[in-house]
C-alpha positions as CSV (number, residue, x, y, z in Angstrom):
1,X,-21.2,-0.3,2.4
2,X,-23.0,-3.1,1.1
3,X,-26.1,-5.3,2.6
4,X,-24.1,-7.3,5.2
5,X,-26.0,-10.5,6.6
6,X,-25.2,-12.1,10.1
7,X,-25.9,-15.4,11.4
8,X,-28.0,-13.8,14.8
9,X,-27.3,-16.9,16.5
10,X,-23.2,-16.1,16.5
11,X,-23.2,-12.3,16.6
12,X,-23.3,-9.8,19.5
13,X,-24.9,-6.7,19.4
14,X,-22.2,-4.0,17.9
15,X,-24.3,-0.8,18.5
16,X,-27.1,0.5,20.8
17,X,-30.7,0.7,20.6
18,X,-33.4,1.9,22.5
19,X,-36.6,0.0,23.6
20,X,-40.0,-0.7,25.7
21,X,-41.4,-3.7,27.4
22,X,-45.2,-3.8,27.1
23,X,-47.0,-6.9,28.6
24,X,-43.5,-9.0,28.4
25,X,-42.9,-7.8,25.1
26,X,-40.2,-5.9,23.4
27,X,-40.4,-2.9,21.2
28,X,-36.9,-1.2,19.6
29,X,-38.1,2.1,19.6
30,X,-34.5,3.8,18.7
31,X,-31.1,3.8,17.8
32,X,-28.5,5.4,20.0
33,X,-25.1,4.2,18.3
34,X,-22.4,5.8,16.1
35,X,-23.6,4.1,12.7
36,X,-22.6,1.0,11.2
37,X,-23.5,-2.8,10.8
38,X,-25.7,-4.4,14.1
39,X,-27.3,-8.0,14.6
40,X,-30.3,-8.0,17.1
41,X,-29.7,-11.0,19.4
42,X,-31.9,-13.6,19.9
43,X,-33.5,-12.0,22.9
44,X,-32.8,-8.8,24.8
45,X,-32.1,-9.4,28.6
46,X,-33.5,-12.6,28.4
47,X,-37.5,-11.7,26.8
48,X,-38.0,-12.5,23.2
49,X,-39.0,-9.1,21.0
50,X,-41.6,-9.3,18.2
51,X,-41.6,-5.4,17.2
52,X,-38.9,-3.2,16.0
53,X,-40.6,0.5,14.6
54,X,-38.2,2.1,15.2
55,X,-39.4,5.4,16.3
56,X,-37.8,8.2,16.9
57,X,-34.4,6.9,15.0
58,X,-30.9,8.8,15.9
59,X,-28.3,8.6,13.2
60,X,-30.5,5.5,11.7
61,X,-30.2,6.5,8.1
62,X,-30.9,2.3,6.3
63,X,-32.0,-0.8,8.0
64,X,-33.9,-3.6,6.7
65,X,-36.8,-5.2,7.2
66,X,-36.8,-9.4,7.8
67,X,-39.0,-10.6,4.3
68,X,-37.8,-7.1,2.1
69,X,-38.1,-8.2,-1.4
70,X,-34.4,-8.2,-2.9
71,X,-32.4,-8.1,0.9
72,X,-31.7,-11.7,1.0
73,X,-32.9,-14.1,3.3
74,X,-33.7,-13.5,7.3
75,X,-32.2,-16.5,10.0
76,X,-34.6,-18.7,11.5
77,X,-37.1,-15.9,11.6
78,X,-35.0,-13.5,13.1
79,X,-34.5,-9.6,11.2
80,X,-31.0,-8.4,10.3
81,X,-30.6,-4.6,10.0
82,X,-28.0,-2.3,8.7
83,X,-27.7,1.0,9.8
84,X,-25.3,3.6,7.7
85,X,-24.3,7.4,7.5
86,X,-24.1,8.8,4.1
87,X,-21.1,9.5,2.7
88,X,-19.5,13.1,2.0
89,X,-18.6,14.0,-1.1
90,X,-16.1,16.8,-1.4
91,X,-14.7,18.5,-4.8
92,X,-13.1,21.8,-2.8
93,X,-9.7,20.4,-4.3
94,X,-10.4,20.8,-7.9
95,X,-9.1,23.2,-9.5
96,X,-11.7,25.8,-11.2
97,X,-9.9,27.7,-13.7
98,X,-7.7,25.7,-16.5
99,X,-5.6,27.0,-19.1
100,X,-6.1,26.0,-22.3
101,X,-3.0,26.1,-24.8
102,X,-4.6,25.1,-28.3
103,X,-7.3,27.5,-28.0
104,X,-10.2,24.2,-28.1
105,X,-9.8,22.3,-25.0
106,X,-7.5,21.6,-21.9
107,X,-6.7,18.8,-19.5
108,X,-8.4,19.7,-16.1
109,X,-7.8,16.8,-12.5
110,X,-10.9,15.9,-11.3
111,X,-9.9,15.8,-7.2
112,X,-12.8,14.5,-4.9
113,X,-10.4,12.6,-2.9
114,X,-11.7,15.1,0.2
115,X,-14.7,13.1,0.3
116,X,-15.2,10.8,3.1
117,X,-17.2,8.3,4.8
118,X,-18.1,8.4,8.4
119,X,-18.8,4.8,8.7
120,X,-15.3,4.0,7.1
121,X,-16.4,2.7,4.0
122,X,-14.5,2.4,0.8
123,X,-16.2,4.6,-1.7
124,X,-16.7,4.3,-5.6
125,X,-16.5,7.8,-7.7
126,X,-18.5,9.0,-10.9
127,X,-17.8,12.3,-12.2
128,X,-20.8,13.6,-14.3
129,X,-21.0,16.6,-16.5
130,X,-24.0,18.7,-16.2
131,X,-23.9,21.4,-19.3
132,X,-26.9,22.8,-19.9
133,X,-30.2,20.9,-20.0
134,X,-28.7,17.8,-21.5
135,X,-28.9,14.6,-19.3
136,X,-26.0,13.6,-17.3
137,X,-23.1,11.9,-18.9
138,X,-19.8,9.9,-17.4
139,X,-16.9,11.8,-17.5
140,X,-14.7,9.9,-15.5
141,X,-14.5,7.6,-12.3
142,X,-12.1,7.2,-9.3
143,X,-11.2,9.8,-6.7
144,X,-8.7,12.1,-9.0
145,X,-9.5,11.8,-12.5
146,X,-7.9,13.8,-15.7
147,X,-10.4,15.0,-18.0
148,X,-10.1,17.3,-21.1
149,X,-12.6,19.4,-21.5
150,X,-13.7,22.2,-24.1
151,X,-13.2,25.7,-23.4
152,X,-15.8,27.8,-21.7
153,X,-17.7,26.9,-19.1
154,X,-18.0,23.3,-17.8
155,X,-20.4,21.9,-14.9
156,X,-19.4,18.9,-13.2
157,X,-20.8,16.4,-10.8
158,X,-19.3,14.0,-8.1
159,X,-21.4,11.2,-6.9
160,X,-20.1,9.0,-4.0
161,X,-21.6,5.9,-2.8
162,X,-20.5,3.3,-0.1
163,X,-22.9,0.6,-1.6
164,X,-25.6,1.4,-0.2
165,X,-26.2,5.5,-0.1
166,X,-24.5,8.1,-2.0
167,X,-24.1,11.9,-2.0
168,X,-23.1,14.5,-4.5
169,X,-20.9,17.7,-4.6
170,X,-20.6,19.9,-8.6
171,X,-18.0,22.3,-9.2
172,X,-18.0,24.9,-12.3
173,X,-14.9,24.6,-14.3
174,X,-13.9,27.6,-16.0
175,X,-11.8,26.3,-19.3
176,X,-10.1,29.7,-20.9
177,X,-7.5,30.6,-23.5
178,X,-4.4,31.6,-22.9
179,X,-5.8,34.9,-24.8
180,X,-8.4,35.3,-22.1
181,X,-6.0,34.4,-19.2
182,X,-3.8,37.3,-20.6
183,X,-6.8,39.4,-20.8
184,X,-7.7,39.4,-17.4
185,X,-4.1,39.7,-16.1
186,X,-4.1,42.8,-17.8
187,X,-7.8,44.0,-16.4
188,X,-6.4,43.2,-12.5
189,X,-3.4,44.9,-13.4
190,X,-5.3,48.5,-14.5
191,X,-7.1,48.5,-12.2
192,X,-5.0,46.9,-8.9
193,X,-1.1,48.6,-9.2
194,X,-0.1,52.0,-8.9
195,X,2.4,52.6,-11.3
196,X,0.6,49.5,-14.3
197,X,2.4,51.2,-17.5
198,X,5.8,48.9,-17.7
199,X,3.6,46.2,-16.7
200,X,0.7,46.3,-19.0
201,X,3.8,46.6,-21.6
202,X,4.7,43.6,-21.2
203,X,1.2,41.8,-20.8
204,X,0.0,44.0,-24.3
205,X,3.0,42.5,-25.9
206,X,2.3,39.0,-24.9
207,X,-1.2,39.2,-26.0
208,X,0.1,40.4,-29.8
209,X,2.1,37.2,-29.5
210,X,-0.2,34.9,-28.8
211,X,-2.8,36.4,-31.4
212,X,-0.3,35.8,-34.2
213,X,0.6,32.3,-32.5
214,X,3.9,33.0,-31.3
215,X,4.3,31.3,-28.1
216,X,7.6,31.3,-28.0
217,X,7.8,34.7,-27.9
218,X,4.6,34.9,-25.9
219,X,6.2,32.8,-23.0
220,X,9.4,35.3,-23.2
221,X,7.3,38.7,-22.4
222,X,5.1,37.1,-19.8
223,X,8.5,35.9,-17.9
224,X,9.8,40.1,-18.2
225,X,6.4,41.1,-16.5
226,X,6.7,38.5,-13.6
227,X,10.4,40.2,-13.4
228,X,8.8,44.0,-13.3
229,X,6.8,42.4,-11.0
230,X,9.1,41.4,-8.5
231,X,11.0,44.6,-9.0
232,X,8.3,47.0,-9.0
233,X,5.0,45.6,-6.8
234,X,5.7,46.4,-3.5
235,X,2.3,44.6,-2.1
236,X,4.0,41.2,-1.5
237,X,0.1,39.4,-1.6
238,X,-0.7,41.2,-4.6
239,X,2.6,40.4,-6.3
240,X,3.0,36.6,-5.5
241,X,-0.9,36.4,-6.8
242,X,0.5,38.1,-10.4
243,X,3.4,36.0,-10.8
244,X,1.4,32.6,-10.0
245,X,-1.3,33.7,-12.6
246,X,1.7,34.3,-15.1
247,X,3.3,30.8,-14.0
248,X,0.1,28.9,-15.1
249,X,0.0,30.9,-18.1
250,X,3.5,29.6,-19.3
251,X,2.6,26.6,-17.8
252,X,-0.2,26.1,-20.5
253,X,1.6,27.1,-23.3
């Protein structure tokens, strides 16, 4: 949201405040509204105000001051004010673990598009990455954004803003070889099914295949084990949990 002005003389009030009469005059000690954009009127029930400190504030996050260096201009004397929720920023939809076929990097989606804004607002996006010590640089922009990204680990940063505040949500992307994804199918297997043997056959085999770059051949064993799997898993969670790690194994290659 940015700084909106209102002519005072043509506006009604379109939230709530809260405020004192002292020796006829006014004092807006608080705000009681949802959030959002309000013009004081002229006077309030008829007695001209002269103070606004607003003490106390509820869900007053901005407003602005008549005379604030860089706000713009005030009417005939009269203060404008904006007041605003923060926005939500929300990366819970990216994914956190990407395949990557060449061994050096992979295309990871960048989705913050659960973030919202209570007031309504449109919202710009910046994804950031965060490696290490080194400052913060633009990755990408926009609510869902595709990225490729080296392998290992990779630390990434949203930042919303409505215009006038903004909030920020990171996510760690894991970016792994097909090698490694392998690898860990074949620790979870050891150590999570009964009767492993035909099914660390199969995963042993795939992993000799892609060492000596053979994906082709690769692709072919990992489809038998999601077979054995089906055949031989009798824990249904367990199973459909095997044969989707498989799937984005293939998937990559």
């Amino acid at each position: 949201m940015g700084l909106v002005f209102f002519n005072l003389s043509a506006v009604t009030v379109q939230a709530q405040f809260s405020y004192i009469v002292t020796n006829g005059t006014i004092t807006i000690t608080g705000y009681t509204g949802p959030g959002g954009d309000i013009a004081i009127p002229d006077t309030i029930n008829s007695i001209w105000y002269w103070e606004w400190p607003f003490e106390g504030s509820t869900n007053v996050t901005v407003y602005y001051l008549p005379g604030t260096t860089g706000w713009g201009p005030t009417f005939a004397g009269r203060p404008t004010a904006l007041w605003t929720l923060p926005p939500v920023a929300d990366v819970s939809a990216t994914e956190t673990w990407v395949i990557s076929a060449n061994g050096v990097d992979a295309t990871a989606v960048l989705d913050g598009s659960h973030s919202s804004d209570p007031d309504g607002d449109s919202l710009e996006y910046l994804w950031l990455s965060t490696l290490n010590s080194e400052p913060s640089t633009l990755q990408a922009t926009g609510a869902v954004a595709a990225v490729v990204l080296p392998v290992g680990t990779q630390g990434i940063e949203l930042v919303v803003s409505d215009g006038v505040l903004s909030a920020t949500n990171s996510v760690t992307i894991e970016v792994v070889t097909a090698t490694e994804a392998v690898q860990a199918l074949m620790v979870q297997v050891a150590s999570s099914c009964p009767r492993a043997k035909p099914l660390m056959a199969s995963l042993s085999a795939a992993f000799a295949s892609l060492g000596r770059g053979n994906l082709g051949a690769a692709a072919n064993q990992l489809a038998a084990f999601q077979n054995k799997v089906k055949a031989q898993v009798t824990d249904s969670v367990l199973a459909r949990q095997l044969i989707e790690a498989v799937r984005r194994v293939r998937d990559a290659l």
